[in-house]
Backbone bond lengths (Angstrom), bond angles and torsions (degrees), N, CA, C in turn:
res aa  C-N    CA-C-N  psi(-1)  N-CA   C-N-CA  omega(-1)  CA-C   N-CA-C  phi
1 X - - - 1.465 - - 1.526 111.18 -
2 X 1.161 113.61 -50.75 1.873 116.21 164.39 1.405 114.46 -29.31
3 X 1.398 132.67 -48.40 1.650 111.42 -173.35 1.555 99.50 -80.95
4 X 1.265 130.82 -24.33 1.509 133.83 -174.58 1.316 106.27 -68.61
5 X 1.635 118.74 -37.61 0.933 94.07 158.78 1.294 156.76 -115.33
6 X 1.388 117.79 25.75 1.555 166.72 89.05 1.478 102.56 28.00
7 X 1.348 112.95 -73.82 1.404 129.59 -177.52 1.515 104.35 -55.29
8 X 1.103 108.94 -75.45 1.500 107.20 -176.05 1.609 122.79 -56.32
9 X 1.312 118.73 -20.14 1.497 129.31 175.51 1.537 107.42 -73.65
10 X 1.297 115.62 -30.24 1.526 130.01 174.93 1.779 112.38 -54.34
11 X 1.541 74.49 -61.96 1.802 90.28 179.43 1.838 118.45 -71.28
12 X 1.337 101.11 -18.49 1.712 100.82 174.82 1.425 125.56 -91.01
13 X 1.423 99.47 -25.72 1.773 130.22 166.41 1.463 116.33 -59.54
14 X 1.896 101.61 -41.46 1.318 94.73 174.61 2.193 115.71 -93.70
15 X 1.416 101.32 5.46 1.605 104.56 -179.84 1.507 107.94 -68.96
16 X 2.003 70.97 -37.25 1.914 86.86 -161.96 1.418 116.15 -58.10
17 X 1.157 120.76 -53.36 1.395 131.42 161.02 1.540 123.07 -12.41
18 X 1.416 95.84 -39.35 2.162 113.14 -167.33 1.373 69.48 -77.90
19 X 1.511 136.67 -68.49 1.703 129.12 -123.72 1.435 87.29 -86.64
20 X 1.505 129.56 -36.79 1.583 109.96 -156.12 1.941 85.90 -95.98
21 X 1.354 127.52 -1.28 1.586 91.73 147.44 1.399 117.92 -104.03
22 X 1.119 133.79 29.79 1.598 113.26 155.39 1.710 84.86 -103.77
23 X 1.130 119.95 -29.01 2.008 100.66 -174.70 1.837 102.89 -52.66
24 X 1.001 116.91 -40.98 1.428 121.03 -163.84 1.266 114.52 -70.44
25 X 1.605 110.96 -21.32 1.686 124.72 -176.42 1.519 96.38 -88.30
26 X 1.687 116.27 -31.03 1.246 106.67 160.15 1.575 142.46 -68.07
27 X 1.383 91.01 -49.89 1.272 102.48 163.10 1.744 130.20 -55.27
28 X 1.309 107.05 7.76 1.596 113.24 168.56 1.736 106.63 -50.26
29 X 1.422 94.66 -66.96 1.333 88.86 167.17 1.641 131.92 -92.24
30 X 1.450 105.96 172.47 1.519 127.64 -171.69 1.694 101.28 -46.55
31 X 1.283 117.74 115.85 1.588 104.88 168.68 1.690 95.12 -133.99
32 X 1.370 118.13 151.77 1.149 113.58 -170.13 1.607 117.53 -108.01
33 X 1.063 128.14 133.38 1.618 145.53 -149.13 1.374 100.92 -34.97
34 X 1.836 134.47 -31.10 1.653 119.57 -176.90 1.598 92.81 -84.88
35 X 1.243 138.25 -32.93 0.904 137.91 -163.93 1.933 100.40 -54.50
36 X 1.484 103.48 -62.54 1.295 115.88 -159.36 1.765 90.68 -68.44
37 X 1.388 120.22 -16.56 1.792 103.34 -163.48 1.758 99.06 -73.47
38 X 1.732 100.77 -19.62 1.417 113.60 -171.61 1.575 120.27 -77.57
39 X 1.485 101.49 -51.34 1.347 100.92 147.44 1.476 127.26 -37.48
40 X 1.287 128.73 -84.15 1.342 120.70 169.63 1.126 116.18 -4.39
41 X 1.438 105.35 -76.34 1.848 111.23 -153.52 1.471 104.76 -85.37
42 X 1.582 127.97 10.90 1.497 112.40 155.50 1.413 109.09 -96.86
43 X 1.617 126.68 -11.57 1.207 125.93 171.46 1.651 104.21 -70.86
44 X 0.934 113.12 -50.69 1.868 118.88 -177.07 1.477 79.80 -44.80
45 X 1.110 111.39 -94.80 1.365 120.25 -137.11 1.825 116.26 -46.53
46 X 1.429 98.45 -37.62 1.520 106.56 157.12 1.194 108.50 -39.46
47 X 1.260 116.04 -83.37 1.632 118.37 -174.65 1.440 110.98 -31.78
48 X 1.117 118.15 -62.05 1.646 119.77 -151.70 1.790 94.41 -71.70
49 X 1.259 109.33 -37.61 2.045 111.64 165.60 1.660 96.44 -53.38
50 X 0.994 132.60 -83.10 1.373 137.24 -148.54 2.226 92.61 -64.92
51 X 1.145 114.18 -19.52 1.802 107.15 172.52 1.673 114.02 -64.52
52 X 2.006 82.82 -49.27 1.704 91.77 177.90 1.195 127.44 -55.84
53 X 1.572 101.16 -31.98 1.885 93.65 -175.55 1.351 111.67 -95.02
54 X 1.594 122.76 -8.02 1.319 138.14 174.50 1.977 82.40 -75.15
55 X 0.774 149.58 -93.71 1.221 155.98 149.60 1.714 116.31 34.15
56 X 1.749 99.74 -71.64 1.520 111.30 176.42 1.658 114.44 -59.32
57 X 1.543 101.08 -46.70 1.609 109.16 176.18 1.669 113.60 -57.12
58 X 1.579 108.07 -46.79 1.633 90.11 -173.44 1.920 96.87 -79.31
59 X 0.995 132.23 -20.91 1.285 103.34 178.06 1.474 127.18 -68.41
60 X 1.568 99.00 -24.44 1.869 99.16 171.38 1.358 114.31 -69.23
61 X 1.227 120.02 -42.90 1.634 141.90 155.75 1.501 92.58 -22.91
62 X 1.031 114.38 -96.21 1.262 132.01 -176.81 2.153 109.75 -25.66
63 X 0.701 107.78 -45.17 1.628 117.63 172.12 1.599 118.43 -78.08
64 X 1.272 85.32 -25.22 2.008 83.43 165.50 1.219 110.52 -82.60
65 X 1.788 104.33 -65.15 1.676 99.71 -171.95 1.773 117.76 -99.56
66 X 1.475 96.78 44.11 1.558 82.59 166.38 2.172 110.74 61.31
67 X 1.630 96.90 -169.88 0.950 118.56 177.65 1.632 122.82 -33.26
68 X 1.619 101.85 -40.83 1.791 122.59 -168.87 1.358 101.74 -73.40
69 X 1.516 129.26 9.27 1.569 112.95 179.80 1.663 98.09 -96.51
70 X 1.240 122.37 -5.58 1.655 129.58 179.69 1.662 80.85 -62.23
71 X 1.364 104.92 -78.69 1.275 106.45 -133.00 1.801 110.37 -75.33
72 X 1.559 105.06 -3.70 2.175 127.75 164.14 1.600 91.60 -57.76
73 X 1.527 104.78 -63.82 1.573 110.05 -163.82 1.760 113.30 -64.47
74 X 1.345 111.65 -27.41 1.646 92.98 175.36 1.787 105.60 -103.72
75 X 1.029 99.95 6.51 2.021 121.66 155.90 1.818 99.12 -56.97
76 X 1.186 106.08 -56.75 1.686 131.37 -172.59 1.141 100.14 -60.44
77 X 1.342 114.99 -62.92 2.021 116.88 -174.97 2.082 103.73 -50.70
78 X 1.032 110.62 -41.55 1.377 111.47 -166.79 1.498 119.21 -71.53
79 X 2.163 86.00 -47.71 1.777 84.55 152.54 1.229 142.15 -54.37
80 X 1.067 121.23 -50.93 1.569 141.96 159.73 1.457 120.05 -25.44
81 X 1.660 99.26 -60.78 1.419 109.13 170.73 1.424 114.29 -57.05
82 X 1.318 121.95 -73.48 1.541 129.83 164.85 1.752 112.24 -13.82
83 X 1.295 100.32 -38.81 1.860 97.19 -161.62 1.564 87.94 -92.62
84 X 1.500 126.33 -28.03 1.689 124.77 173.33 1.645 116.90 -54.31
85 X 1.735 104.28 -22.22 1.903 98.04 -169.14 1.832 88.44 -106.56
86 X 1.127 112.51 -24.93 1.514 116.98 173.60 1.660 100.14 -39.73
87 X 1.373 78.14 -83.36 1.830 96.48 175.46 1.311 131.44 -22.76
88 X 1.331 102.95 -28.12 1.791 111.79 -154.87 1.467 100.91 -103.37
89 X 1.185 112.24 -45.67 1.420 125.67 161.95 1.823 121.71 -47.90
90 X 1.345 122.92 -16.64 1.002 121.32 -179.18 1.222 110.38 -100.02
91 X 1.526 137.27 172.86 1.001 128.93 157.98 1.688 137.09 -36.97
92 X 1.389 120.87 122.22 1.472 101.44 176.26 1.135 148.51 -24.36
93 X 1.421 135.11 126.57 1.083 113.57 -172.65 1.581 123.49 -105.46
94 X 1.886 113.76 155.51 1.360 97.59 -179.47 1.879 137.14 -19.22
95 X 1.045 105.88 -29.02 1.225 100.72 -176.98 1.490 119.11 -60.39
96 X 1.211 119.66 -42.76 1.221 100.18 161.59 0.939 160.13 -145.83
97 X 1.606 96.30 81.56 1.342 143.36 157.64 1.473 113.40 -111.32
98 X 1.300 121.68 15.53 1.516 132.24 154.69 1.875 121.95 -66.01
99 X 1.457 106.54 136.05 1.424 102.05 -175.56 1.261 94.97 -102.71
100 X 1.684 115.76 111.59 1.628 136.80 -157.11 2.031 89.16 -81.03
101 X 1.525 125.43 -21.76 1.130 117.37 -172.48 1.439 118.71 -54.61
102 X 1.481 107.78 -14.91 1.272 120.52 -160.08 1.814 101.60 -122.13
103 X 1.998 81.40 149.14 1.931 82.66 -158.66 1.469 101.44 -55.17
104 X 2.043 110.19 -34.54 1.663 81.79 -155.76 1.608 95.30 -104.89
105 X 1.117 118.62 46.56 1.531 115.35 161.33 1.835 94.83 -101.85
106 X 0.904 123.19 -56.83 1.462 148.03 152.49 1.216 106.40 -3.20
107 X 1.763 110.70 -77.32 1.450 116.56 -176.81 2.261 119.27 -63.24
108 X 1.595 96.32 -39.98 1.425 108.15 165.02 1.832 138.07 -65.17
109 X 1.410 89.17 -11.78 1.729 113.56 169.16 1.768 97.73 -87.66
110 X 1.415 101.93 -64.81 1.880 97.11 -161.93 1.516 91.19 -46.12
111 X 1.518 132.50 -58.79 1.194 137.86 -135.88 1.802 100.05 -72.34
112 X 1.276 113.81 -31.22 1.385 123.63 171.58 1.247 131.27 -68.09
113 X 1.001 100.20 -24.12 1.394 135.46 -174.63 1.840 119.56 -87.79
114 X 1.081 98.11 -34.04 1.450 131.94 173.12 1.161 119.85 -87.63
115 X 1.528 148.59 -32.97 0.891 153.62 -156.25 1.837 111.07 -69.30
116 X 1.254 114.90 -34.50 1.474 126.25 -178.86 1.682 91.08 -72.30
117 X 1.178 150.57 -58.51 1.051 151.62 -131.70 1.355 101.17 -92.50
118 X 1.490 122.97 -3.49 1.584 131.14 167.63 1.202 99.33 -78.01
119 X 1.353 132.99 -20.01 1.510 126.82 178.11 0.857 141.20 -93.09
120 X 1.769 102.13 -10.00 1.310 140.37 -157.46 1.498 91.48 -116.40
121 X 1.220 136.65 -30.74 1.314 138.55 179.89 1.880 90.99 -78.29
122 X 1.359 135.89 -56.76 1.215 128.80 174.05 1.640 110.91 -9.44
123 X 1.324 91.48 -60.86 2.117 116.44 -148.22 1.852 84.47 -77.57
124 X 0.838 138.84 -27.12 1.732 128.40 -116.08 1.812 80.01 -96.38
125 X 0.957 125.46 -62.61 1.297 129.95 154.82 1.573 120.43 -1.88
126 X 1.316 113.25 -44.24 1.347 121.70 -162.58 1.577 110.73 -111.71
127 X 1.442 114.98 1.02 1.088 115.21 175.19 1.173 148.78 -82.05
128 X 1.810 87.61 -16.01 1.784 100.94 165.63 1.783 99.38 107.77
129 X 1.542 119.04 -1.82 1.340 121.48 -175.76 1.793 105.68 -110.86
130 X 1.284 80.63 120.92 1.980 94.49 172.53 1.713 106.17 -34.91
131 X 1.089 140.49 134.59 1.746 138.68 -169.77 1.502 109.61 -57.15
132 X 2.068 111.27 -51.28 1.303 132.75 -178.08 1.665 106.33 -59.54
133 X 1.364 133.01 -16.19 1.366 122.07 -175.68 1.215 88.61 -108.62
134 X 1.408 139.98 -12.18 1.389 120.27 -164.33 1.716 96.77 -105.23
135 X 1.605 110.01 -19.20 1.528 95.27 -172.25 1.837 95.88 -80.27
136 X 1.292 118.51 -29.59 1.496 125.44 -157.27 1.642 85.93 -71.86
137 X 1.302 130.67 -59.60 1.521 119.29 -164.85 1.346 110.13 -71.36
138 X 1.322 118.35 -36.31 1.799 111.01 175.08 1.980 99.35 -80.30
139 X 0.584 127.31 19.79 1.752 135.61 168.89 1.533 99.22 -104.96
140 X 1.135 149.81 -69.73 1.264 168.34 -130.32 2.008 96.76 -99.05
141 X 1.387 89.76 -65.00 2.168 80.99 -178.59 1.487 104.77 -68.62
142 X 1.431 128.96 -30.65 1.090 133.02 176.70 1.837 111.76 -44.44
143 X 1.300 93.88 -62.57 1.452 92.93 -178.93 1.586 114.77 -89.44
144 X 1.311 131.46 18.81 1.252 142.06 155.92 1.469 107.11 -75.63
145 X 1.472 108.88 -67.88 1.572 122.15 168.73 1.898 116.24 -43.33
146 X 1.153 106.55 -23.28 1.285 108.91 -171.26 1.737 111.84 -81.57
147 X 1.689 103.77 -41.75 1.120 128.24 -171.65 1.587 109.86 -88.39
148 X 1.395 114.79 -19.82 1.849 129.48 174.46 1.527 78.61 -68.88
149 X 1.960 109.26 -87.58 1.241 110.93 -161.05 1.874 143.17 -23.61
150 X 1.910 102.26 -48.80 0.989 97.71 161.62 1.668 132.15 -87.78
151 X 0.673 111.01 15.34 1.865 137.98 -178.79 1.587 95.53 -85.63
152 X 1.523 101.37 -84.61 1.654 108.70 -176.41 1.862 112.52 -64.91
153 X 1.277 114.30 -7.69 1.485 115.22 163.58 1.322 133.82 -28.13
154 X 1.520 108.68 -54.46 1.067 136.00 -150.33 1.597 116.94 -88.03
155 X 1.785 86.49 -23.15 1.428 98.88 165.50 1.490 130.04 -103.45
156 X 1.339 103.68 -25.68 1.222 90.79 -172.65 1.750 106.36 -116.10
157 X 1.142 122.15 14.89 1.362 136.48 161.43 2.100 109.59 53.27
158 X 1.210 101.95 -150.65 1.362 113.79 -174.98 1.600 125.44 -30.10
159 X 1.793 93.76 -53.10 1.433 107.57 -162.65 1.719 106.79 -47.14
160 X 1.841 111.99 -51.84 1.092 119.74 -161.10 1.274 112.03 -55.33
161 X 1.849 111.73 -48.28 1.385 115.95 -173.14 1.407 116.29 -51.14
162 X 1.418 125.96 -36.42 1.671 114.46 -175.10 1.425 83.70 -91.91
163 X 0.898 166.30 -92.86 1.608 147.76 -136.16 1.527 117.94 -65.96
164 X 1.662 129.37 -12.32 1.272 105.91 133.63 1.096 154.83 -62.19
165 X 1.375 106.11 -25.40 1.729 136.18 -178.62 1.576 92.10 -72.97
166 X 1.388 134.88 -45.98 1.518 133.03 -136.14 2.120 76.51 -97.63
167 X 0.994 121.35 -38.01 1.735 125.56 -162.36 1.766 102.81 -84.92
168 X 1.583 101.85 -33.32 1.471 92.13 157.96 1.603 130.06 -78.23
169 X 1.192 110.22 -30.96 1.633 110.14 173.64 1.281 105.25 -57.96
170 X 1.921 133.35 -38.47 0.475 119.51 -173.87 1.912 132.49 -75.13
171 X 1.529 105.46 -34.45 0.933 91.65 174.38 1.407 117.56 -89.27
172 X 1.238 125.91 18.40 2.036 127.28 166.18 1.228 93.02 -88.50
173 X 1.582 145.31 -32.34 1.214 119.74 174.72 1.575 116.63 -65.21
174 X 1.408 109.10 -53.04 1.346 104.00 179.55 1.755 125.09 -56.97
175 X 1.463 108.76 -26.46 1.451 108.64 163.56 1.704 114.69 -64.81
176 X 1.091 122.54 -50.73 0.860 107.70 164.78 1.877 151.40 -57.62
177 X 1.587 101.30 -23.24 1.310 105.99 147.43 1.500 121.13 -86.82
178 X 1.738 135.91 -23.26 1.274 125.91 141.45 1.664 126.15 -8.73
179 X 1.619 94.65 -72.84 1.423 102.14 -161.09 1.723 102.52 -89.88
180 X 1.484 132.59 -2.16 1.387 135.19 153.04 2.089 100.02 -48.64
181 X 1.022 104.89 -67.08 1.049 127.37 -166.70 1.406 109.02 -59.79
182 X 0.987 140.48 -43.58 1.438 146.17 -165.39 1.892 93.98 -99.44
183 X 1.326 138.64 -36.10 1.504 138.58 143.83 1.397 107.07 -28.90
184 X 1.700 114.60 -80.27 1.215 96.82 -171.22 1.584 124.63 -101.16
185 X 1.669 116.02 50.31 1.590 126.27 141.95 1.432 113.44 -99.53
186 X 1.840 105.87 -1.41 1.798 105.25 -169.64 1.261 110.49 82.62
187 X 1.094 129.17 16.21 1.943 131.28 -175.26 0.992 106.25 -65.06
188 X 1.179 95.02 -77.59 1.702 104.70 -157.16 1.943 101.15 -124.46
């Protein structure tokens, strides 16, 4: 059970990264502890929505083309990652400079925030991890990362937010050519 769940800690470690740098761009300013528990758990829950439907798509995927949707979906992780250091490198984005107090600043952060994890829901399927342990542990660091991020925000301001974002793209790309690679030696 340890490398299974290895795998999935890889892939939630690197989500977390996206959420705890826009939390940290949030966390510039003062937000107060129910606020941030709320934050968290609409970012989780985003995520684990945007896995499921990343999820439904690679399994139909998966019924058209056979075996080759493994290796589309960790195609997806690399893309994903790639567009995470893209991202980070550019100027900030609205998100965070969103006022999370409010539902639909709230709802337009999780959803932003989420968007990589539709790709990541593609692959997740193919990884060899039961769905229920993989949505519960990328649910759980998610809102750890959410609740680190705006916590440690306050201190360490701008710099962190684009160089977490740029260190998470990076390591979802490399998981994703990892587990290409370890698919087709039969590893894992």
């Amino acid at each position: 059970m340890g490398p299974v769940i290895l795998k999935v800690f890889i892939i939630a470690l690197a989500l977390s990264l996206d959420v705890f740098a826009v939390s940290v761009g949030v966390g510039v300013r003062p937000i107060p502890g129910y606020r941030k528990l709320r934050i968290g758990l609409a970012f989780a829950a985003a995520e684990v929505t945007m896995i499921c439907l990343g999820a439904g798509l690679g399994a139909a995927a998966g019924h058209l083309i056979g075996d080759y949707a493994g290796y589309i979906g960790f195609a997806a992780l690399v893309g994903v990652g790639l567009y995470m250091v893209k991202e980070s490198r550019s100027e900030f984005s609205e998100t965070s400079r969103l006022n999370l107090a409010s539902g639909r600043g709230l709802i337009l952060a999780s959803l932003s925030v989420s968007l990589d994890s539709l790709g990541v829901g593609f692959s997740i399927l193919y990884i060899g991890v039961p769905m229920p342990v993989s949505l519960i542990v990328i649910a759980c660091v998610s809102l750890g990362a959410t609740t680190l991020g705006l916590t440690v925000g306050q201190m360490l301001g701008r710099w962190s937010e684009q160089n977490a974002a740029f260190y998470g793209g990076i390591l979802l790309a490399l998981t994703g050519v990892l587990f290409g690679v370890l698919k087709a030696l039969r590893i894992g």
